[in-house]
Structures are given as C-alpha cells and as structure tokens.
N, C-alpha and C positions, 0 to 999 in steps of 0.2 A: 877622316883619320881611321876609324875603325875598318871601313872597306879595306884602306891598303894595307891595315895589318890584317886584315883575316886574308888579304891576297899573298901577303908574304907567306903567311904559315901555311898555306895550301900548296904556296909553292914548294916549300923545306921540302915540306911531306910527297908529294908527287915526284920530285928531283930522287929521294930515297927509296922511294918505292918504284924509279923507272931503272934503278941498277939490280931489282930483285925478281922481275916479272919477265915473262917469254915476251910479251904482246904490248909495248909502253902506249900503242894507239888507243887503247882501249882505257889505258887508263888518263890518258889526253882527256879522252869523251868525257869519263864520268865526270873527271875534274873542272870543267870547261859547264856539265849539267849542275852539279853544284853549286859553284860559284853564280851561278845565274840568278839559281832557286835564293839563292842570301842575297843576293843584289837585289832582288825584287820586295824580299821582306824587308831590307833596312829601309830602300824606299817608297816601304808602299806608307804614304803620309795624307794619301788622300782625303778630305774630310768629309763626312755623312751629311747630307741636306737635316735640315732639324723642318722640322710640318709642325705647323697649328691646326687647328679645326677654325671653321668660321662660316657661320652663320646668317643669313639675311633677310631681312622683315622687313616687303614694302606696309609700311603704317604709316606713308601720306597720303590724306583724303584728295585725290586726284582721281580725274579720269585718265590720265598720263599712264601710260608704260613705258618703264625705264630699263635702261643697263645698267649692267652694273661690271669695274673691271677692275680687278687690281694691280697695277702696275699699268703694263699695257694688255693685259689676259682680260678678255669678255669672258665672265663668270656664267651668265644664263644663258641658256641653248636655249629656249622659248621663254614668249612673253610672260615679265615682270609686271604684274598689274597689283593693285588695291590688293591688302592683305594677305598676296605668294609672300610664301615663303622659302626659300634656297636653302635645304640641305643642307650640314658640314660638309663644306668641302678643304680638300688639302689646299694650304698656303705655307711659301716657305715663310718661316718665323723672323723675326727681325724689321727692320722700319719698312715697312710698304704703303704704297700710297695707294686708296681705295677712292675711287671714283664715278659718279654717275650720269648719264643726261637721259633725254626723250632718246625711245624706242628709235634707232637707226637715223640719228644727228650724233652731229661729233663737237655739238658745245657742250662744255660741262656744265648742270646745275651744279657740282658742287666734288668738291675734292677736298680732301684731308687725309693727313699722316697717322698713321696706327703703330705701336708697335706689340707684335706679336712676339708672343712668348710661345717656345719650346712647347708640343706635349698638353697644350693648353686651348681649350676651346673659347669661343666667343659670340655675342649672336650681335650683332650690326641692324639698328631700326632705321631705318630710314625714317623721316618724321617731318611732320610741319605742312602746309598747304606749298602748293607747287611753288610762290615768290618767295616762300622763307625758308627754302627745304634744306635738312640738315640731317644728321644724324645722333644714335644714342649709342653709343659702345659700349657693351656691357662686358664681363670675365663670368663666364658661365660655369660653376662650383661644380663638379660633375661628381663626386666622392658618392660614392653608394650611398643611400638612406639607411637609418638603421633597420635591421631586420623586420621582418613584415609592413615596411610605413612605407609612403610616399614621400615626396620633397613639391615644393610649389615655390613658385617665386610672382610678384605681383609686380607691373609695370605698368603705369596711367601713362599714357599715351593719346590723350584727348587734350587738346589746346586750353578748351573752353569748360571743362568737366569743374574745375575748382580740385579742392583737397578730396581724397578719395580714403574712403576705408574695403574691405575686404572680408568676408566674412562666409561661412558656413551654413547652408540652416538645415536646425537643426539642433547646433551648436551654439553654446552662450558664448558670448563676447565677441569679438573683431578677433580672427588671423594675423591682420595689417592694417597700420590705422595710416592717415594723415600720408596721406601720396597726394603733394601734386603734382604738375603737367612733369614728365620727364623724368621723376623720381621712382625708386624701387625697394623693392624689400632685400634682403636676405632670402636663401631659400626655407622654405619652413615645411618641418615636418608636419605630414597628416596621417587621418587613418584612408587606404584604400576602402573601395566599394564598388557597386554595379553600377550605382545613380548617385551623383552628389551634385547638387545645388549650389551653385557659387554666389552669393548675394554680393552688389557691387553699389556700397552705399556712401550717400552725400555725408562729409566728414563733421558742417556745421548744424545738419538736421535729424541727421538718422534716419532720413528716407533712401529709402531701396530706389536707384539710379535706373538699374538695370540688370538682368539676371544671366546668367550660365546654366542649362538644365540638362540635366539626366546625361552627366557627362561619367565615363566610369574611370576610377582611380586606380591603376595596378600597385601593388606590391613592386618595390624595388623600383619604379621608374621616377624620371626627374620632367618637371613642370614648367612652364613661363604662360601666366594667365595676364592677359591684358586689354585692356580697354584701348577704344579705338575711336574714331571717328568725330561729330562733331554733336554739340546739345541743339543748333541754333536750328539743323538742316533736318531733312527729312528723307525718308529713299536708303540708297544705295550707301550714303557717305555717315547717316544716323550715329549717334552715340550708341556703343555696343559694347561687348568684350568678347575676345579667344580665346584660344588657350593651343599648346602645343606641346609636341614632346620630344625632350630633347632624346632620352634613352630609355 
C-alpha cells in the first residue's frame, strides 16, 4: 500500500511538472531514478546473520585425532589431537548441531544440539575416553576484569581425579574449592604477575595433585585453567592441567 501511494503522488507531481518544463524526458529519468531508489529502501528487509564465537578443547585422553563439524562445516584445517585447542571461530547463532568422529571417517562418535546465542562466545570440551566420549558446553563470561586484575575460570576435567580445589601459592585459602569430574567455577578475579604458581589440590586431603608453574598473568585478559588427563596412567595421557586464553 505505501509503494502505490508514494507511486501515485509522484505521479500528480511529474504529470504537473511535465506541462511546466521544455524537456518532460528528462524529467521521465529522474522520476523513473527515484522511484527505484524508494522501492529499493521499502524493500530492503533483508536480515543480518547473528555469529557466536566458539571454541574447542580436545580433553579426551585418546591417541585419536578427531574432526570436528558444525552442521555439515569441517571446523579444523589440521589435525585435532590430545589437548588442540581451535580458536573462536564464527558460528551462525541459533540451534546447530556440532559433531565429531576419527580423523577422516564419517561415523560419528558423537553428536549433539547446541544452541548459540547472538554475540556470545563459548568453548566446547570434548571429554571422556574414546567409548564414552562426549562433551562440556560451557557460556564463556568475556566482560572485561576489573581494572588492573585478571579473571580465571577452573574446569576438572579428569574422569578419575575425585573433587578438586584450586589454589594460588603464595596465597591463603582455595580460589575454587570442591570441582568434581565436569564441573566449574565462575570466573574469578586475580592479581596479574610474571610467574604465578597454580596449585591443583585433592579436595578430601589437601594434598597438592599437581602443579601449573611460572605461568604469567596479564592485566585485563581472561583464563580457563584445567585439569586433564587421567591418575591411573603414566606418559602422555598423565593427570595434569592447562591453561588458556581466551582474550
């Protein structure tokens, strides 16, 4: 309705203006350019893609390298091994199904629905030994730290580790207490440094698990410290922790 009224009244005015002008073709043109340029603006209703960030963490004790694809999109250009981790990359927002199997097979170990929010980052664990393997979906907080601190966030991600605490040395008390297998903290404010000491200790004895060392802390960036691997095994697949960063 609005088109053919703005067409009518372009017409009035052109019909009045082609009894006043030496040259009515010229005023054909403009009229004829005009009308176009409004036809193109009423309809332009096109809608904008919305992108999430997202994130991927192989944390299953496998010698296995995997893909990884969302939707039908193979996410990694090179091999997915133990503890890679895939960059944010852009995902359109909304239900996507995220999927994985072994390095260049096309059975799935494992598939599940997500849904992405707008604007919104996320980091994706893959998890568990290769017969159980699953995933952890996390919503990754990304809001600045406050002025001169860091942010850290703690995720146990060892099967067999038991309840975990978190801790500083250096510093009195636990950071994060009582993590078991799969579970996380908040992110929590620290002080940055050159060398910080991450202690990764047993929840019912207060013994030191396993350490983080001479890792340095910036100002203003954001953390995911996690524990990996396994207590029972030795080598490559060992109970351990990392750390990464997201910004």
């Amino acid at each position: 309705m609005a088109i053919n009224l703005l067409f009518n009244l372009l017409k009035k005015t052109m019909m009045k203006t082609l009894k006043s002008v030496a040259n009515p073709t010229l005023i054909l043109l403009a009229l004829s350019l005009t009308l176009m340029g409004c036809l193109k603006k009423l309809d332009d209703t096109t809608p904008q893609a919305s992108i999430s960030g997202l994130s991927i963490i192989h944390a299953s004790p496998t010698i296995e390298k995997l893909d990884v694809y969302i939707n039908q999109t193979k996410v990694n250009s090179s091999d997915f091994a133990y503890t890679n981790k895939i960059d944010y990359v852009n995902a359109y927002s909304g239900n996507r199904q995220i999927w994985i199997s072994k390095k260049g097979a096309s059975a799935i170990l494992k598939s599940e629905n997500f849904v992405l929010k707008p604007q919104t980052g996320y980091s994706l664990f893959v998890i568990e030994k290769l017969d159980n393997i699953g995933f952890l979906f996390l919503t990754d907080t990304l809001t600045n730290p406050p002025v001169g601190k860091a942010k850290i966030r703690f995720v146990n991600l060892s099967p067999d580790a038991g309840a975990l605490n978190l801790a500083v040395e250096g510093i009195s008390g636990d950071l994060v207490s009582d993590k078991l297998f799969k579970e996380y903290s908040t992110f929590k404010t620290i002080n940055p440094a050159d060398r910080v000491t991450f202690l990764i200790k047993n929840k019912a004895t207060g013994a030191i698990e396993t350490t983080l060392s001479n890792i340095k802390i910036e100002q203003g960036k954001i953390y995911t410290l996690w524990t990996k691997g396994l207590k029972t095994v030795s080598g490559d697949f060992a109970f351990s922790a990392s750390i990464f960063t997201h910004k």
